[in-house]
PDB file with SEQRES, HELIX, SHEET and CRYST1 records, atoms N, CA, C and O in Angstrom:
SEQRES   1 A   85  UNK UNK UNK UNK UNK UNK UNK UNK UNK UNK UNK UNK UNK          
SEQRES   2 A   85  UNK UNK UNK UNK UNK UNK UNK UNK UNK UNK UNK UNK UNK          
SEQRES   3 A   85  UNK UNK UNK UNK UNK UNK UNK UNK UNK UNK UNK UNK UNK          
SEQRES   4 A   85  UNK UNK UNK UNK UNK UNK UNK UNK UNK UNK UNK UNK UNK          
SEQRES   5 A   85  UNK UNK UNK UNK UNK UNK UNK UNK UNK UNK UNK UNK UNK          
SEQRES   6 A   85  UNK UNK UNK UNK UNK UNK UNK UNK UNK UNK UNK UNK UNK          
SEQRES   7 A   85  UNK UNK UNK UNK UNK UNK UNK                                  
HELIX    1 AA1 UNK A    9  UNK A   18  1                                  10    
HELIX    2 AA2 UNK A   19  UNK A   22  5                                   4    
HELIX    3 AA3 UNK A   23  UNK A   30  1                                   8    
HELIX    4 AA4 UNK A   38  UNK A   47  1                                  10    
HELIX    5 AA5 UNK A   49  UNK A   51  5                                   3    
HELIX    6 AA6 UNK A   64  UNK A   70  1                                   7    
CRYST1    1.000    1.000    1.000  90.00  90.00  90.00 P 1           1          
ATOM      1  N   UNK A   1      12.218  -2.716   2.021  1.00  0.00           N  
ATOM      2  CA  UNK A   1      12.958  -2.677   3.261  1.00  0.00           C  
ATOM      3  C   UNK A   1      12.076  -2.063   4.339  1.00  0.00           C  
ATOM      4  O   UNK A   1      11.402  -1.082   4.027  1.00  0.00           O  
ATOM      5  N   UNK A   2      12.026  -2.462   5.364  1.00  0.00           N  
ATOM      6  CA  UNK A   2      11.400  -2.296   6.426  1.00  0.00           C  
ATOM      7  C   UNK A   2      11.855  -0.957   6.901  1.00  0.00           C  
ATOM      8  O   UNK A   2      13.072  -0.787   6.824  1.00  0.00           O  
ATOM      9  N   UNK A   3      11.092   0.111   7.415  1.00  0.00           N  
ATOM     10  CA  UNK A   3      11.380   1.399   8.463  1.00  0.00           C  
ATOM     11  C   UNK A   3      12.510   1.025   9.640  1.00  0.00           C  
ATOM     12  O   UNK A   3      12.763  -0.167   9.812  1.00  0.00           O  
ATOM     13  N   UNK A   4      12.906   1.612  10.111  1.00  0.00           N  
ATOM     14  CA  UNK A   4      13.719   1.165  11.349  1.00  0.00           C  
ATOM     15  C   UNK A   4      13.221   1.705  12.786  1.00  0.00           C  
ATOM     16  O   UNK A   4      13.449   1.469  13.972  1.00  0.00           O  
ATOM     17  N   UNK A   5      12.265   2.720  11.869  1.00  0.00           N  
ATOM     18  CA  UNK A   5      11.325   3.490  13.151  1.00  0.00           C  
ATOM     19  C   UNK A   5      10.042   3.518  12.684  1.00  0.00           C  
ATOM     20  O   UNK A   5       9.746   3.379  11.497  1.00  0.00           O  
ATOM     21  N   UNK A   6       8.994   3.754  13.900  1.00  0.00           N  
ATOM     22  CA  UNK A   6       7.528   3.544  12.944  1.00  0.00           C  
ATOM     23  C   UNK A   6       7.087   4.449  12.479  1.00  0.00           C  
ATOM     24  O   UNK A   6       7.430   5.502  13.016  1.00  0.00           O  
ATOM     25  N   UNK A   7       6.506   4.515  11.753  1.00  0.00           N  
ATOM     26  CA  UNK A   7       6.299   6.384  10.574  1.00  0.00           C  
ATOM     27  C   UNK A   7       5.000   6.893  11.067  1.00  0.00           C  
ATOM     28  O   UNK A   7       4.034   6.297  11.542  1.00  0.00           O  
ATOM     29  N   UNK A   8       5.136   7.661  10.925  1.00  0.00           N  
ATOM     30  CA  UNK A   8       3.631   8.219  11.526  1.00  0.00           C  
ATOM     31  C   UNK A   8       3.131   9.422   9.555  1.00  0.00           C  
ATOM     32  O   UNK A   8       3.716   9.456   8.472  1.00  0.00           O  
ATOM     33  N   UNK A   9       1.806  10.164  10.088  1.00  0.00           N  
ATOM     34  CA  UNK A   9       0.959  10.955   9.148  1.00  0.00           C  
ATOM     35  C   UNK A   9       1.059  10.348   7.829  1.00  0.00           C  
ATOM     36  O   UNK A   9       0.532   9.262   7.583  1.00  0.00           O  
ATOM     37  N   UNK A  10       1.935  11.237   6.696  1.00  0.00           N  
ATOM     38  CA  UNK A  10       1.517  10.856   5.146  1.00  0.00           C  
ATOM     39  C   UNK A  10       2.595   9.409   5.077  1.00  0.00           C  
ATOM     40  O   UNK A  10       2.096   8.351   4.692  1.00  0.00           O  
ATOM     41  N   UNK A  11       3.792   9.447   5.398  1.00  0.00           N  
ATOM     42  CA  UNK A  11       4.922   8.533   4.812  1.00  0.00           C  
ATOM     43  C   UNK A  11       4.314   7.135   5.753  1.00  0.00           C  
ATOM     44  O   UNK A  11       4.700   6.021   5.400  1.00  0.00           O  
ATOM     45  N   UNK A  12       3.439   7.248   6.849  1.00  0.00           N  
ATOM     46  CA  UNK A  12       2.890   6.026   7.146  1.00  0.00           C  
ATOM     47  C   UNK A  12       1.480   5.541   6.087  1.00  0.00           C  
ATOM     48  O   UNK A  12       1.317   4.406   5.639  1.00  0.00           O  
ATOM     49  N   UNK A  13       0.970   6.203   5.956  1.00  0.00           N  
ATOM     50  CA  UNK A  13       0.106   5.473   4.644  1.00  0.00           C  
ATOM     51  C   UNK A  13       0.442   5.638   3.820  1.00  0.00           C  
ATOM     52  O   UNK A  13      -0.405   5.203   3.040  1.00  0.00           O  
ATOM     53  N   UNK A  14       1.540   6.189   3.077  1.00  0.00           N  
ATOM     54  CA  UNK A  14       1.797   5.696   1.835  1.00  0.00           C  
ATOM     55  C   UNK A  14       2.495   4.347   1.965  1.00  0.00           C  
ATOM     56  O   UNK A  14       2.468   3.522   1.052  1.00  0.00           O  
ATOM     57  N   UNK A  15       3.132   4.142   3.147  1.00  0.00           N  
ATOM     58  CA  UNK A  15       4.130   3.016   3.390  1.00  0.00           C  
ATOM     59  C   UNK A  15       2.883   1.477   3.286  1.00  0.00           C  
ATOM     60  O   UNK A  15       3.002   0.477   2.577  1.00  0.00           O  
ATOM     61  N   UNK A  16       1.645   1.861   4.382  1.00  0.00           N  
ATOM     62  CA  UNK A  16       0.313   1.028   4.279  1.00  0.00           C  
ATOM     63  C   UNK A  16       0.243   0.831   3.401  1.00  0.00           C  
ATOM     64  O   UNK A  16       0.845  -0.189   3.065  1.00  0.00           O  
ATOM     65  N   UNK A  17      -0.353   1.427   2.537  1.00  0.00           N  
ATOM     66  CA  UNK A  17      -0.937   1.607   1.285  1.00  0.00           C  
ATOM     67  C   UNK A  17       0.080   0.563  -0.215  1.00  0.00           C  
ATOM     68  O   UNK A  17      -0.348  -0.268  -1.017  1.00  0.00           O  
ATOM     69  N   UNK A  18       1.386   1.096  -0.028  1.00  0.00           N  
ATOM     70  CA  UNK A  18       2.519   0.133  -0.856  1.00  0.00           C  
ATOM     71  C   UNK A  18       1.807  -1.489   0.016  1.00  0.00           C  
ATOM     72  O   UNK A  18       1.289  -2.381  -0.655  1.00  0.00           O  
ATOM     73  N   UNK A  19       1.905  -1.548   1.184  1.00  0.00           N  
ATOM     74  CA  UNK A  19       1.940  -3.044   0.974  1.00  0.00           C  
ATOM     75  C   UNK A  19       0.744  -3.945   1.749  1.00  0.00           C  
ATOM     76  O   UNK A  19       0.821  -5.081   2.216  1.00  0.00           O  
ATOM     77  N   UNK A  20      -0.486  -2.927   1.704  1.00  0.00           N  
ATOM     78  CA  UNK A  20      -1.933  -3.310   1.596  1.00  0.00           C  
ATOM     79  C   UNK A  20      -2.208  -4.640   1.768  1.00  0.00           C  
ATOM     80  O   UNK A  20      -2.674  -5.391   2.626  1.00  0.00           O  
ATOM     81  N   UNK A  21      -1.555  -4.690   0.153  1.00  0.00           N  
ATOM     82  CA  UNK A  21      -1.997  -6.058  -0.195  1.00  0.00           C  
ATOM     83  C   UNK A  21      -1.354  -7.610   0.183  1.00  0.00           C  
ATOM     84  O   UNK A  21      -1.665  -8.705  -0.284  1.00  0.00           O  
ATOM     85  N   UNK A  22      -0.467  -7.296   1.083  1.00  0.00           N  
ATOM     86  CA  UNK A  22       0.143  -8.352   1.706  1.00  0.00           C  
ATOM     87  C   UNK A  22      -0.148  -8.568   3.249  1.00  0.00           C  
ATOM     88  O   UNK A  22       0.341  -9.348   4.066  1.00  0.00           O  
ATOM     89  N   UNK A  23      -1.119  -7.595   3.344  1.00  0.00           N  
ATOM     90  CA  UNK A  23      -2.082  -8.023   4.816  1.00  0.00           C  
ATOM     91  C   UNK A  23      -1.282  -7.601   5.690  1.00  0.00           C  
ATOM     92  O   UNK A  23      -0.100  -7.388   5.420  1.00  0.00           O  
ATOM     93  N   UNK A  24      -1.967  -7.346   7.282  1.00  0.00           N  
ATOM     94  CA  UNK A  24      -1.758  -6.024   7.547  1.00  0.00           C  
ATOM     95  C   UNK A  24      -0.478  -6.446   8.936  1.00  0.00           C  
ATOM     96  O   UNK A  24      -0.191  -5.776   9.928  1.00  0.00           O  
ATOM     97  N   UNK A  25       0.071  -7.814   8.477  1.00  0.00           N  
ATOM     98  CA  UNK A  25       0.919  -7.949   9.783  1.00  0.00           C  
ATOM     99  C   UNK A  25       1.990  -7.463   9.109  1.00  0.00           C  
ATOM    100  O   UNK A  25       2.810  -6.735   9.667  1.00  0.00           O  
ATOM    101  N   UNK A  26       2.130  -7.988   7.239  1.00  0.00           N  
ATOM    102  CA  UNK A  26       3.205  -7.565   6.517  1.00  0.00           C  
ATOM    103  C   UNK A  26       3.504  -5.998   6.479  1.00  0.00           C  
ATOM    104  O   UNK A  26       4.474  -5.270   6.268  1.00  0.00           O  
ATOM    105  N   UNK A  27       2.038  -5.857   6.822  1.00  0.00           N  
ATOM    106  CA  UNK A  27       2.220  -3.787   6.709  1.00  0.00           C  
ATOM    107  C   UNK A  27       2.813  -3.093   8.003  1.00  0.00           C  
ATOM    108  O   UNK A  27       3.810  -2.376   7.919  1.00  0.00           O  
ATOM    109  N   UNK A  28       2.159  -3.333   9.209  1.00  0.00           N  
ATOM    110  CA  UNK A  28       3.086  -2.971  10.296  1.00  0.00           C  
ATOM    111  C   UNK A  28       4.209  -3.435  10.383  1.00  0.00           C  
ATOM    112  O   UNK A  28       4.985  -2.645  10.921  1.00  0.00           O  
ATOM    113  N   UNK A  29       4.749  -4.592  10.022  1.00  0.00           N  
ATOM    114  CA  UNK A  29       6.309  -4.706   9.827  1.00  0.00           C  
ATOM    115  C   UNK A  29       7.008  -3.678   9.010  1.00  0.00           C  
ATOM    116  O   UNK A  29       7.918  -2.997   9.483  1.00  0.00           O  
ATOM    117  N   UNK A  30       6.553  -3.553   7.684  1.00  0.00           N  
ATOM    118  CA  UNK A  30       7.443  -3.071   6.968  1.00  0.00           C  
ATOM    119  C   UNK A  30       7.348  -0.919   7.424  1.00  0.00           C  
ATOM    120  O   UNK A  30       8.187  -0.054   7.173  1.00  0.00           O  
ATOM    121  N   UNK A  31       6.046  -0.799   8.090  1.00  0.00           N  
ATOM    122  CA  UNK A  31       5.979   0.496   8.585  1.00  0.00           C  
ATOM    123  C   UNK A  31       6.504   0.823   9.556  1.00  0.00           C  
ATOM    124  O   UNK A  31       6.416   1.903  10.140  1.00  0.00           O  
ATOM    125  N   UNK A  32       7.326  -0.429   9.915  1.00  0.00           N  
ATOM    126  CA  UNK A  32       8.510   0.268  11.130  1.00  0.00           C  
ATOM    127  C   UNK A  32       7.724  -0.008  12.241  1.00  0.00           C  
ATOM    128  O   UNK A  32       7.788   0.952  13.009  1.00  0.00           O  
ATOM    129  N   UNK A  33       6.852  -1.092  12.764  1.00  0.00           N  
ATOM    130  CA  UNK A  33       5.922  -1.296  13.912  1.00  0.00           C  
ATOM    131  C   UNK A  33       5.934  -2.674  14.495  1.00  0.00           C  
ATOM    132  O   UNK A  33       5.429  -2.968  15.578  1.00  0.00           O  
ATOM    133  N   UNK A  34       6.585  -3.536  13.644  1.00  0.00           N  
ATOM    134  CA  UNK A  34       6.724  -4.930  14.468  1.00  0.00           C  
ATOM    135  C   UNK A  34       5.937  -5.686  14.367  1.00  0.00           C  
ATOM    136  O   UNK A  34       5.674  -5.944  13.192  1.00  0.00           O  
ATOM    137  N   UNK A  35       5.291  -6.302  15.211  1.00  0.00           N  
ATOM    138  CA  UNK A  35       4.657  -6.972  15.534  1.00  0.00           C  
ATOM    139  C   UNK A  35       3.300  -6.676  16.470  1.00  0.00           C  
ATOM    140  O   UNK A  35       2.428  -7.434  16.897  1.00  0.00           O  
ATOM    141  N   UNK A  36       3.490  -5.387  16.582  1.00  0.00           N  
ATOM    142  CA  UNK A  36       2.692  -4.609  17.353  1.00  0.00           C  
ATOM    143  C   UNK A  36       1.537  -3.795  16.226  1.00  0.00           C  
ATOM    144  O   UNK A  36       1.571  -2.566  16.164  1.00  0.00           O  
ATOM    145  N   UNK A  37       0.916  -4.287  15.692  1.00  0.00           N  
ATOM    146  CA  UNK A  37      -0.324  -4.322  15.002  1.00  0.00           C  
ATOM    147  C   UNK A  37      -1.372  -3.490  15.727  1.00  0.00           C  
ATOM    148  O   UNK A  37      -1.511  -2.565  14.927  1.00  0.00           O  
ATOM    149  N   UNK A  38      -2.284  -3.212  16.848  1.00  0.00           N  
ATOM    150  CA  UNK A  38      -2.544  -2.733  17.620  1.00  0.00           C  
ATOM    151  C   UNK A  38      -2.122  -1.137  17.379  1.00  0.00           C  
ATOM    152  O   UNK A  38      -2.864  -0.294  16.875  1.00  0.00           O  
ATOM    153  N   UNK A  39      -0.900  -0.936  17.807  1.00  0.00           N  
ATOM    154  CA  UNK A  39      -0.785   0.537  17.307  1.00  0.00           C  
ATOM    155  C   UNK A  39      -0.151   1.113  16.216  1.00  0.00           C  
ATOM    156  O   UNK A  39       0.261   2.271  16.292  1.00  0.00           O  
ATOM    157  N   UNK A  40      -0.046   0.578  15.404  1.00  0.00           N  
ATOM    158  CA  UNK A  40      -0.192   0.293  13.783  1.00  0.00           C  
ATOM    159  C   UNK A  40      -1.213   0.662  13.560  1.00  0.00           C  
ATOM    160  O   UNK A  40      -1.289   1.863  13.303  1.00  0.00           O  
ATOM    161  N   UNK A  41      -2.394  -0.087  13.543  1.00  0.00           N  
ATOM    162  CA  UNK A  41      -3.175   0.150  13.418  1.00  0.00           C  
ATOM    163  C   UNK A  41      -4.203   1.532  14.095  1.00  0.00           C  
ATOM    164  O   UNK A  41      -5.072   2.175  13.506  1.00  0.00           O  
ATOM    165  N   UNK A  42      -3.716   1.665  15.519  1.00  0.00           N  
ATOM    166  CA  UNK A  42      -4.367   2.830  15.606  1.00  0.00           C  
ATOM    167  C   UNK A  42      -3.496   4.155  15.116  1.00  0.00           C  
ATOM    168  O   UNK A  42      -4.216   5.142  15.265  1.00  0.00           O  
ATOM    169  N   UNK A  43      -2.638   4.398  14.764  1.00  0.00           N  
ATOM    170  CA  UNK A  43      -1.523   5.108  14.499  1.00  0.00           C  
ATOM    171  C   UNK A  43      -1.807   5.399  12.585  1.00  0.00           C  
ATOM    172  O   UNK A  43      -1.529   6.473  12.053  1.00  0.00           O  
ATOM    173  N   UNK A  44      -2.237   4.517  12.025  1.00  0.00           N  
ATOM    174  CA  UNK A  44      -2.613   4.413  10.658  1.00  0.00           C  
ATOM    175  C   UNK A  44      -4.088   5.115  10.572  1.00  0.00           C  
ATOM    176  O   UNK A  44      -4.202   5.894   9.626  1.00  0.00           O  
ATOM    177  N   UNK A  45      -5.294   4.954  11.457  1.00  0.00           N  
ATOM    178  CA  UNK A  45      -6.283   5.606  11.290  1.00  0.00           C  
ATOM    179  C   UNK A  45      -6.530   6.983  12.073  1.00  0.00           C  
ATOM    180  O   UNK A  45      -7.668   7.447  12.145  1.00  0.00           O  
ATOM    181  N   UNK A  46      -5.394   7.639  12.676  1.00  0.00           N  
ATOM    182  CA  UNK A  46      -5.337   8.761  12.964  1.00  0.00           C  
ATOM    183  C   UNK A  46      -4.713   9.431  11.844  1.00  0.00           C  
ATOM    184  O   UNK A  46      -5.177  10.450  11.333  1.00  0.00           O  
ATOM    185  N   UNK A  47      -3.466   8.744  11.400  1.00  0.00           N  
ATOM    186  CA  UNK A  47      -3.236   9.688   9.927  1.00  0.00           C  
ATOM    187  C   UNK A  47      -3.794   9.636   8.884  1.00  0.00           C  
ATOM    188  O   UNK A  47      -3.360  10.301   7.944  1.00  0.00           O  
ATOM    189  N   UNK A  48      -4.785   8.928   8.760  1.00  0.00           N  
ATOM    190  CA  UNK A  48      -6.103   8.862   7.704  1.00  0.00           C  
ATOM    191  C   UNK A  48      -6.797  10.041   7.843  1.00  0.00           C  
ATOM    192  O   UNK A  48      -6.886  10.905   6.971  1.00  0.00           O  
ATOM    193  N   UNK A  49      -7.392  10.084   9.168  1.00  0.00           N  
ATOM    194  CA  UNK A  49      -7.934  11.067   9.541  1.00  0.00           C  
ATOM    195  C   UNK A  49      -7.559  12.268   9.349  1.00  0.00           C  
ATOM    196  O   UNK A  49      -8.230  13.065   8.693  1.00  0.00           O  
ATOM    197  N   UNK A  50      -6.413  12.554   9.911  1.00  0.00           N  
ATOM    198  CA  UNK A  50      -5.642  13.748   9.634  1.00  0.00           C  
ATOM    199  C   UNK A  50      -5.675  14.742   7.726  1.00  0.00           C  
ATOM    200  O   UNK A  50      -5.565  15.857   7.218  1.00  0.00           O  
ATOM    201  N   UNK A  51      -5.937  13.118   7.353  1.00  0.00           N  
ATOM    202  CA  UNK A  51      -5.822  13.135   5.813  1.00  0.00           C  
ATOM    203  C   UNK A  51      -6.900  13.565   5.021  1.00  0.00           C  
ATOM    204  O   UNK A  51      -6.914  13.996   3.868  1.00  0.00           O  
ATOM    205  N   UNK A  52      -7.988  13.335   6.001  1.00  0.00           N  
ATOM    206  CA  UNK A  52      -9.505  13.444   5.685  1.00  0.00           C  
ATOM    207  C   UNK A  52      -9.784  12.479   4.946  1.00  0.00           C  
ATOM    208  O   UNK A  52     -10.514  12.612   3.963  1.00  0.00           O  
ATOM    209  N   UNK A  53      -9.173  11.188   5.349  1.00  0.00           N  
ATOM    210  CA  UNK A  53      -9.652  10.078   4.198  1.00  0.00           C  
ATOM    211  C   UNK A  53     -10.530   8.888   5.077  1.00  0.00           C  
ATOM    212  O   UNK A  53      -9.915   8.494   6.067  1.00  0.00           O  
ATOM    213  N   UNK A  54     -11.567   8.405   4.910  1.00  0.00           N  
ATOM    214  CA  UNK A  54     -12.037   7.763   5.453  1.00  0.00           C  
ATOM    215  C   UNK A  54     -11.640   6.172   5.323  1.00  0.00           C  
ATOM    216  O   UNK A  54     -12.499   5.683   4.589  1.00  0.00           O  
ATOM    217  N   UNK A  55     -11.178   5.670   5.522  1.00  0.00           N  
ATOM    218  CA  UNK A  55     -10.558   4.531   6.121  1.00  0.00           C  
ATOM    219  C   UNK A  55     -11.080   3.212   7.165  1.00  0.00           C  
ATOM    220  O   UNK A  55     -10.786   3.270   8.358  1.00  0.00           O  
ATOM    221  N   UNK A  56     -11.599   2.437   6.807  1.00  0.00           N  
ATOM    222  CA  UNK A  56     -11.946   1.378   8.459  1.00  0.00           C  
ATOM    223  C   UNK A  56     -11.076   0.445   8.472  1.00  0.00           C  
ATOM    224  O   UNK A  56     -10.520   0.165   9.533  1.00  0.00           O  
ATOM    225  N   UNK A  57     -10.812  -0.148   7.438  1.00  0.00           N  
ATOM    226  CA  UNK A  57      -9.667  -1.309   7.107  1.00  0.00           C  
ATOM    227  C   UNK A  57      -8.473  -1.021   5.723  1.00  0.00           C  
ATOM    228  O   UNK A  57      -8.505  -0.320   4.712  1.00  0.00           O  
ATOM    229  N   UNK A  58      -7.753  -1.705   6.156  1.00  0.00           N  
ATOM    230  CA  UNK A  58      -6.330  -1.820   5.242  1.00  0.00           C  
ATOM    231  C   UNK A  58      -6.274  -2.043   3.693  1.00  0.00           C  
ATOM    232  O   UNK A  58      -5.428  -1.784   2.837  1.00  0.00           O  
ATOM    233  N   UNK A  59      -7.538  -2.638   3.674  1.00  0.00           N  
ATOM    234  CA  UNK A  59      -7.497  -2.879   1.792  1.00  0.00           C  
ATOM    235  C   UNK A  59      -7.927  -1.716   1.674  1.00  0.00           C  
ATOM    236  O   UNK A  59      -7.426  -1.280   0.638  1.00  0.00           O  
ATOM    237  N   UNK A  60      -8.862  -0.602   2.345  1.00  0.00           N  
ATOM    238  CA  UNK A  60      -9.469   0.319   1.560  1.00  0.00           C  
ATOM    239  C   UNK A  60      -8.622   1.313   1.237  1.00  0.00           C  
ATOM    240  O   UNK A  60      -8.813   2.331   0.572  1.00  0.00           O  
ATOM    241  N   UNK A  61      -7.467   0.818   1.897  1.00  0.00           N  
ATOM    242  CA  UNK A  61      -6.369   2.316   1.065  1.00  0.00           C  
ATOM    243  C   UNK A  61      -5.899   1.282  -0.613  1.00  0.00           C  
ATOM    244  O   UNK A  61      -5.525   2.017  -1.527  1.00  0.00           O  
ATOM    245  N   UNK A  62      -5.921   0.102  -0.868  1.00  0.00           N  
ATOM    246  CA  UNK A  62      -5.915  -0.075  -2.440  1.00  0.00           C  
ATOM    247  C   UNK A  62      -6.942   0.430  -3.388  1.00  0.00           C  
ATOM    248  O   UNK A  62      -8.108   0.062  -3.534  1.00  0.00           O  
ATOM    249  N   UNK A  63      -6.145   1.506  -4.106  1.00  0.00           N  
ATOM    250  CA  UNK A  63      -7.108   2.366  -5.057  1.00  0.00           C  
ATOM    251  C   UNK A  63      -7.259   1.406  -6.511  1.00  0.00           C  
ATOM    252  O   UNK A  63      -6.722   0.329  -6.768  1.00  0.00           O  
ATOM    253  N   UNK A  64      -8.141   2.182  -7.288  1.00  0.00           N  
ATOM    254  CA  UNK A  64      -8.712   1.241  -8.353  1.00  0.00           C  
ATOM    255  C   UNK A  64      -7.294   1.269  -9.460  1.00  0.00           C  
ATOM    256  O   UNK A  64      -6.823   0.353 -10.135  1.00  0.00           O  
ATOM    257  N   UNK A  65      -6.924   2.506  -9.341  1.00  0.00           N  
ATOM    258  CA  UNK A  65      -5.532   2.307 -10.041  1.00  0.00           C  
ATOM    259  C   UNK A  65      -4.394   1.518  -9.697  1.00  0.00           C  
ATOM    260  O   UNK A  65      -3.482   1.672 -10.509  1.00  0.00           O  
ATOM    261  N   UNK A  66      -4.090   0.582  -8.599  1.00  0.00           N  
ATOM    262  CA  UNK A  66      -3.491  -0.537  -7.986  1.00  0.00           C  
ATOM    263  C   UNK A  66      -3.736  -1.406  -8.514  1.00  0.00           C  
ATOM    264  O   UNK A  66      -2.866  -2.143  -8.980  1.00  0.00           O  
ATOM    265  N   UNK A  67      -5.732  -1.757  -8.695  1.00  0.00           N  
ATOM    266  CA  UNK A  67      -6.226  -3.048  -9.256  1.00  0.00           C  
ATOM    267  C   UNK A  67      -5.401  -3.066 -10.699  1.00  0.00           C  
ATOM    268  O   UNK A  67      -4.492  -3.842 -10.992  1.00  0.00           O  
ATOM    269  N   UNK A  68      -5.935  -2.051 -11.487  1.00  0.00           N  
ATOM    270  CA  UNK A  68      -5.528  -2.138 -12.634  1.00  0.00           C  
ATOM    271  C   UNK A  68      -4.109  -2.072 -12.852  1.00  0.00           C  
ATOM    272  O   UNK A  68      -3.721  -2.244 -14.008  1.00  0.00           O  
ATOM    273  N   UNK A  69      -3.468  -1.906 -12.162  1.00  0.00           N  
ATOM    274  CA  UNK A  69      -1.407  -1.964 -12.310  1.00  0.00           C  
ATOM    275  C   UNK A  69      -1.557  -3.311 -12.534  1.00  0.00           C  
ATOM    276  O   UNK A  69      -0.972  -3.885 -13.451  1.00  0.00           O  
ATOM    277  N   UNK A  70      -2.542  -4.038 -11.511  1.00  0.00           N  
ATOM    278  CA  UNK A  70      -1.949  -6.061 -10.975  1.00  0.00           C  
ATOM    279  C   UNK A  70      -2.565  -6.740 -12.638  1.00  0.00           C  
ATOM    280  O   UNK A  70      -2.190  -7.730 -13.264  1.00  0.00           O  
ATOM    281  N   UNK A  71      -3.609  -5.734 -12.940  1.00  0.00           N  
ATOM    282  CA  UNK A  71      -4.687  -6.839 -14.141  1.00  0.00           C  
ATOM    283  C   UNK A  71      -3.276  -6.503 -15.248  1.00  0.00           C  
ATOM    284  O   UNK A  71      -3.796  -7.189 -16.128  1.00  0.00           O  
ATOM    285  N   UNK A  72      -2.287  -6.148 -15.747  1.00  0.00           N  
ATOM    286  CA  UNK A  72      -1.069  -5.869 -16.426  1.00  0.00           C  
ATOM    287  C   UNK A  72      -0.543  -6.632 -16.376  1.00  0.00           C  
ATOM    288  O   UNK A  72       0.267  -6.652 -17.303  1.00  0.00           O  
ATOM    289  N   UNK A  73      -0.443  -7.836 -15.444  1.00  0.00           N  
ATOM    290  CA  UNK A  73       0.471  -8.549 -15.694  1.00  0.00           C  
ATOM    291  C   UNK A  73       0.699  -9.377 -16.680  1.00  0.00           C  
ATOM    292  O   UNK A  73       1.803  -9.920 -16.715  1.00  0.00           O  
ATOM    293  N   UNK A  74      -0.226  -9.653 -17.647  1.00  0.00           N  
ATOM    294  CA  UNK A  74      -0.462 -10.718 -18.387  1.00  0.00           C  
ATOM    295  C   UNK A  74       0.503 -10.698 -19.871  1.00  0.00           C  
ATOM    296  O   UNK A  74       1.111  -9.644 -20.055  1.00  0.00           O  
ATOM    297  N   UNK A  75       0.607 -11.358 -20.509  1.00  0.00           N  
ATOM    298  CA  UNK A  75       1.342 -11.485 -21.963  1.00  0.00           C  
ATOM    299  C   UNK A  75       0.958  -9.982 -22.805  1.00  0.00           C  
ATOM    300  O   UNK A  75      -0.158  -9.556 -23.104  1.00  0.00           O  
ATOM    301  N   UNK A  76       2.205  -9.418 -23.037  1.00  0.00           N  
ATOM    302  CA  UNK A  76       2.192  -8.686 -24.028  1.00  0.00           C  
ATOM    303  C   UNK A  76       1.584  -8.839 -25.515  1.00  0.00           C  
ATOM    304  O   UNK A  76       2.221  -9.623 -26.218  1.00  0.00           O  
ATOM    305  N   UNK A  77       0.673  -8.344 -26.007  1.00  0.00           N  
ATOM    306  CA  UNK A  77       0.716  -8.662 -27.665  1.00  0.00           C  
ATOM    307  C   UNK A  77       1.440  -7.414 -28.496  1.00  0.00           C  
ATOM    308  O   UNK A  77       0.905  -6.317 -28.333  1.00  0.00           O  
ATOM    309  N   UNK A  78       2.088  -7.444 -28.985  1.00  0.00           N  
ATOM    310  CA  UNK A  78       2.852  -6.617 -29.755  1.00  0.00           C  
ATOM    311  C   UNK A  78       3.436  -6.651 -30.938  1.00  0.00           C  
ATOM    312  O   UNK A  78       4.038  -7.705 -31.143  1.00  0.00           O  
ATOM    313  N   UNK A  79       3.485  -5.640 -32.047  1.00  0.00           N  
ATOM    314  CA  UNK A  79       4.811  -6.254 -32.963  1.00  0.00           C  
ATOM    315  C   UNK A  79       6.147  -6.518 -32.515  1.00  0.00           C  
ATOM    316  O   UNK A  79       6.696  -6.283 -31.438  1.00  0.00           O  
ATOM    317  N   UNK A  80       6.608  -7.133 -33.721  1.00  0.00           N  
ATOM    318  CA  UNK A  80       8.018  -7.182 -33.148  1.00  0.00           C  
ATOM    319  C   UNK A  80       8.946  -5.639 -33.457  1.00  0.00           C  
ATOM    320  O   UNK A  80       9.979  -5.334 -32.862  1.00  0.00           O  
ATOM    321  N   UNK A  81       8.434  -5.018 -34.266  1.00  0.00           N  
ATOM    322  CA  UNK A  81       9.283  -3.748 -34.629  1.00  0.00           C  
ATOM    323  C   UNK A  81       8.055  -2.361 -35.189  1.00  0.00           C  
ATOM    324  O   UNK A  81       6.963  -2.361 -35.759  1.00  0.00           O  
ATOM    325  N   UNK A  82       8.704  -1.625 -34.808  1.00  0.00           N  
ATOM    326  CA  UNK A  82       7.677  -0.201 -34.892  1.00  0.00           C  
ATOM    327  C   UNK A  82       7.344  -0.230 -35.840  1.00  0.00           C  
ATOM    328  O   UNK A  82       6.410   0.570 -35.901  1.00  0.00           O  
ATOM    329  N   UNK A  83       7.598  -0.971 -37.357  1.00  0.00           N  
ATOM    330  CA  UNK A  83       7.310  -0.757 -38.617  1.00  0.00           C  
ATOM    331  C   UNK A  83       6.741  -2.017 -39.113  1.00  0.00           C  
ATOM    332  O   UNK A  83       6.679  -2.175 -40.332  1.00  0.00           O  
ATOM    333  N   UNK A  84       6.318  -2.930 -38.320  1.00  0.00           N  
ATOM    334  CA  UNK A  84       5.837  -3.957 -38.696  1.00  0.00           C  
ATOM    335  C   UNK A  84       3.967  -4.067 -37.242  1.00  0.00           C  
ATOM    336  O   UNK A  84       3.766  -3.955 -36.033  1.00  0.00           O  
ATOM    337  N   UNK A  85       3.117  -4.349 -38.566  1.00  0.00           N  
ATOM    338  CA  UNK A  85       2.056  -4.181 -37.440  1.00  0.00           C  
ATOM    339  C   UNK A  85       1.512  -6.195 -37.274  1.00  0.00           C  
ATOM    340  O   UNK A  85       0.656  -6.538 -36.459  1.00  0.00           O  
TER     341      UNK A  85                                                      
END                                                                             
């Protein structure tokens, strides 16, 4: 669900950061910013900053632990029961 207002410091990049990966018009929308990308965007690298995190673009807030959540998706191999291997 989208913000209803635009977030600013930590709850705006974590909000970035959740949806990174759907590129960055999907991210100022859902950060409560519209269509207005522009200060989204400058509004996102001041609270980076603030953060001491260095930042130039939107994918670089997807951490390596993100990659590896997405490489999960694939077929389970498993038993069928704890007592059967």
């Amino acid at each position: 669900m989208a913000s209803p207002k635009p977030l600013h410091g930590t709850d705006l990049v974590d909000c970035a950061r959740a949806n990174a990966k759907q590129g960055i018009e999907t991210a100022a929308y859902q950060c409560g910013y519209g269509e207005d990308i522009n200060t989204f965007a400058r509004e996102l690298k001041q609270a980076c900053q603030q953060m001491n995190l260095q930042v130039k673009e939107l994918n670089q807030l997807i951490t390596d632990q993100d990659m590896i959540l997405n490489l999960g998706t694939g077929e389970i191999i498993a038993p069928e029961t704890s007592s059967e291997l």
